[in-house]
N, C-alpha and C positions, 0 to 999 in steps of 0.2 A: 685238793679240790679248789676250783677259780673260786675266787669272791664274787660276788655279783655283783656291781656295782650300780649305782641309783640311776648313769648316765648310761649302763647298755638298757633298762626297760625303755622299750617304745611305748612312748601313748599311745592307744587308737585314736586313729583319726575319724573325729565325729561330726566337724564343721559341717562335711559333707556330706551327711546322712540324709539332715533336713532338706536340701535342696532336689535331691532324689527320689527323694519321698513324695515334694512338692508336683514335680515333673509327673514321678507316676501317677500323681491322684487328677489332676490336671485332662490329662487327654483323656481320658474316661466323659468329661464331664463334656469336653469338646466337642466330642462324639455325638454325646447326648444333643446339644444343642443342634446341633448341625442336622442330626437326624429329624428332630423335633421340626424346624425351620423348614426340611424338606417337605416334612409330612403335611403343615400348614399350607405350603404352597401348593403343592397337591389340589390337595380341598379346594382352596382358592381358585386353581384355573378350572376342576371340576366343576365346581358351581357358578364360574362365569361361563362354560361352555354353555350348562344345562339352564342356565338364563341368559342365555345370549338374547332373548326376545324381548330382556327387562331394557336391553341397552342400545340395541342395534335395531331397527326397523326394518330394513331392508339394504343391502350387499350391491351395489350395481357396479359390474366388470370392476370388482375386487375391493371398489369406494365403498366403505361403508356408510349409512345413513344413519344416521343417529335417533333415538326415539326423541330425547329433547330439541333436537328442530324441528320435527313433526308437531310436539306439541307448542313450540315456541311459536311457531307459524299458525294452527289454531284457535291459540289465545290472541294474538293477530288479528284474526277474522272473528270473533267468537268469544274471545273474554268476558267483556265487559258484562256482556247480554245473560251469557251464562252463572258470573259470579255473580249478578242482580237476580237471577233466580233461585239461584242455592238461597240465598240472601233471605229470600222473600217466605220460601220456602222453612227458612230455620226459625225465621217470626212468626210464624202461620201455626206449628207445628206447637212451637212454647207456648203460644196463648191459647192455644183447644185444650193441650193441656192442663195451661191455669185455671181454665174455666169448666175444665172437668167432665168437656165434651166425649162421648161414649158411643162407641157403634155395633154393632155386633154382626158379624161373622154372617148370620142369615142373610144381613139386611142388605149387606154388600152383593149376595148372593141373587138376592133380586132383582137388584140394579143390574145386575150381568145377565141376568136371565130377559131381562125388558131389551136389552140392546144384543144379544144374539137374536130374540124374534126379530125387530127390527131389520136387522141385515139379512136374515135368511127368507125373510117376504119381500127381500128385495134381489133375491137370487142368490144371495151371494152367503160365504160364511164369516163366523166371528176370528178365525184363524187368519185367514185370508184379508180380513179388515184391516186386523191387527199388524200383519207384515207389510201393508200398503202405509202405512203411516209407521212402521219402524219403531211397532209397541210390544211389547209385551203382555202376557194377562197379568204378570205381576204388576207393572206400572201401574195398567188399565185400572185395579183394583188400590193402588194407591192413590190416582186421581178421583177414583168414585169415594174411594173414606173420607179425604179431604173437603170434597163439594159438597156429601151428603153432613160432613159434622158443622159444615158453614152454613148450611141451610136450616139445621138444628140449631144453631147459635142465634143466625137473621130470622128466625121463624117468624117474630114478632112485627117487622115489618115489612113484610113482602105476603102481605095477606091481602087477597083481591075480593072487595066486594062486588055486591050485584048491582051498584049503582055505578062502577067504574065500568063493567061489562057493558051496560046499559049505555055508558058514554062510549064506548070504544065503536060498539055496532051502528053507533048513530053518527059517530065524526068518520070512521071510513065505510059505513054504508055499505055493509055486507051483510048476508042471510045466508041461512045453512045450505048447504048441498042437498038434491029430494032425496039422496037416500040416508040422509044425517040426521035424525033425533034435534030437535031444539034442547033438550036439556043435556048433551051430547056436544052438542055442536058450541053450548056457554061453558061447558067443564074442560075443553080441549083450550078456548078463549082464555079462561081462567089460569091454564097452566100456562098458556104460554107467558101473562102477562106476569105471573107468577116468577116465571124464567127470566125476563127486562128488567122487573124489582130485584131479581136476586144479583143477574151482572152487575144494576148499578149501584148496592147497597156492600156487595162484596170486593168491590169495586173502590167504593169512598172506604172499607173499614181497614183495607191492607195498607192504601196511601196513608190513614193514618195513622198504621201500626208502624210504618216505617219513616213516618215523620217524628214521632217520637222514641224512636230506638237510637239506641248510642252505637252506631257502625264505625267500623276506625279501618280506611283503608288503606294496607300496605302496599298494595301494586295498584299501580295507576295505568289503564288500559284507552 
């Protein structure tokens, strides 16, 4: 029987195992990513297709229009006037609420009900007002909270006596209409004067809600 010698066993060769192993675990992962990256993209042109309206404005013979020059061009025309009312509007809102101004739901109700009669004795409707001036009834009804809680706030000075009435009828020399009530004819006087005191007291109170607010502004128009 041969001897076996130490010098016939072959090692196995193992160097190479790891590097194979390496290889196959590898492209699995490849795969993965690759797929992963597809899938993303995907999404990606899908939701810019399906908001193509957030970015493009309008397409002319193939040019696209961008929405940001539309509103670049805007702010242009329109900035300044517009950030001044947001402005106005966000100091307005803070201080009715500091001051715990409150309105309720009927009362706004009423206001809307005075000013639909108004337009429909004048032919016409509150729909049809409303789309002439580019309003909404939601607005409508946030302009009437905001006027009706300022006049809750001004109440105290925009109160017409009957000596101011008594001035008013005698410096412009007017007398009721014959089919008008004199006590009619001073309460319509009254409101109106009521309506001058409120422009011009809601008027000095915002100038100096916004002479003393701390505004800091980043774009300059």
């Amino acid at each position: 029987m041969k001897k076996i010698q130490k010098s016939d066993i072959q090692t196995p060769r193992i160097v190479s195992e790891p590097n194979d192993l390496t290889l196959t675990v590898r492209k699995p992962k490849r795969l993965v990513i690759v797929g992963m990256v597809a899938i993303l993209l995907i999404i990606v042109l899908t939701g810019l297709f399906f908001a193509k309206g957030f970015f493009v404005a309008a397409i002319v013979n193939g040019s696209p229009i961008s929405r940001l020059s539309v509103i670049t061009d805007l702010e242009k025309q329109g900035g300044k006037q517009t950030l001044e009312g947001i402005i106005t509007q966000k100091l307005i809102d803070t201080e009715l609420a500091k001051q715990n101004i409150t309105l309720t739901k009927e009362e706004v109700d009423e206001q809307i009900k005075q000013i639909e009669a108004q337009v429909t004795s004048q032919g016409g409707t509150l729909k049809d007002a409303l789309a002439q001036q580019n309003m909404t009834e939601e607005k409508l009804r946030e302009q009437i909270t905001v006027q009706k809680k300022l006049e809750k706030l001004l109440a105290d000075k925009v109160t017409v006596s009957d000596a101011e009435i008594d001035a008013y009828i005698k410096e412009n020399k007017t007398s009721p209409p014959k089919d008008v009530k004199i006590e009619d004819y001073r309460k319509q006087l009254s409101d109106q004067l009521k309506q001058q005191k409120f422009q011009t007291e809601a008027q000095k109170w915002v100038t100096d809600l916004k002479t003393n607010a701390k505004i800091k502004y980043f774009v300059n128009y």
